[in-house]
N, C-alpha and C positions, 0 to 999 in steps of 0.2 A: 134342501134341494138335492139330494139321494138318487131322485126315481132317471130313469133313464129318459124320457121324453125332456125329462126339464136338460139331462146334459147336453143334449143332444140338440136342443134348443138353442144351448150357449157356444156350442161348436169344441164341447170337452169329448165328445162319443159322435162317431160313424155308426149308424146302421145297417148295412147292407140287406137289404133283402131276397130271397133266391129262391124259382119256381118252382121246386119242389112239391112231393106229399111225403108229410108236413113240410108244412113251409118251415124253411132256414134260414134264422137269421144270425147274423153274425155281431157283434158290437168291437170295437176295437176305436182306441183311443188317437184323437188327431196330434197335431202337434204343439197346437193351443192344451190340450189335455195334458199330453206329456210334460208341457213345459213348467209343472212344480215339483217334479219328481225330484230337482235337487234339495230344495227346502223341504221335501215330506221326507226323504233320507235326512239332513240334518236332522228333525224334530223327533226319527226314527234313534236315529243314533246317541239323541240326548235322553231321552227313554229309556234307551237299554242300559244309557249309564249310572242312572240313576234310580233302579226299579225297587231298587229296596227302599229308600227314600220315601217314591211313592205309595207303596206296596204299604209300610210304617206310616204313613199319612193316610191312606185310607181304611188300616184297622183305626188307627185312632178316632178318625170322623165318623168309623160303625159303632164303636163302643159310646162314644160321649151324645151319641140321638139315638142307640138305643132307646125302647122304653123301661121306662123305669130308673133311668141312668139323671 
């Protein structure tokens, strides 16, 4: 659920729309939207601490399905 109708559905995205040629629209996030930006920072922050980690975990899982592996 990516696409913008669907967030905007759930009250994660505002769309404004404005009379223009072309038409202007604007997207911007409500408050219900904003409101996991502290847990996507934590999960951001856990991430960077550990990218080598990852980084080593995901050659390992290219090499061993490799074909022919």
């Amino acid at each position: 659920m990516s696409n913008s109708p669907a967030l905007e559905a759930i009250s994660w995205v505002e769309r404004p729309v404005y009379p223009t040629v072309p038409v202007t629209v604007e997207y911007e996030l409500t408050p219900l939207g904003r409101s996991p930006a502290g847990a996507v920072a934590g999960l951001r922050a856990w991430a960077y601490g550990r990218i080598g980690e990852i980084e080593a975990a995901r050659r390992e899982y290219d090499r061993r399905d490799a074909p022919g592996s």
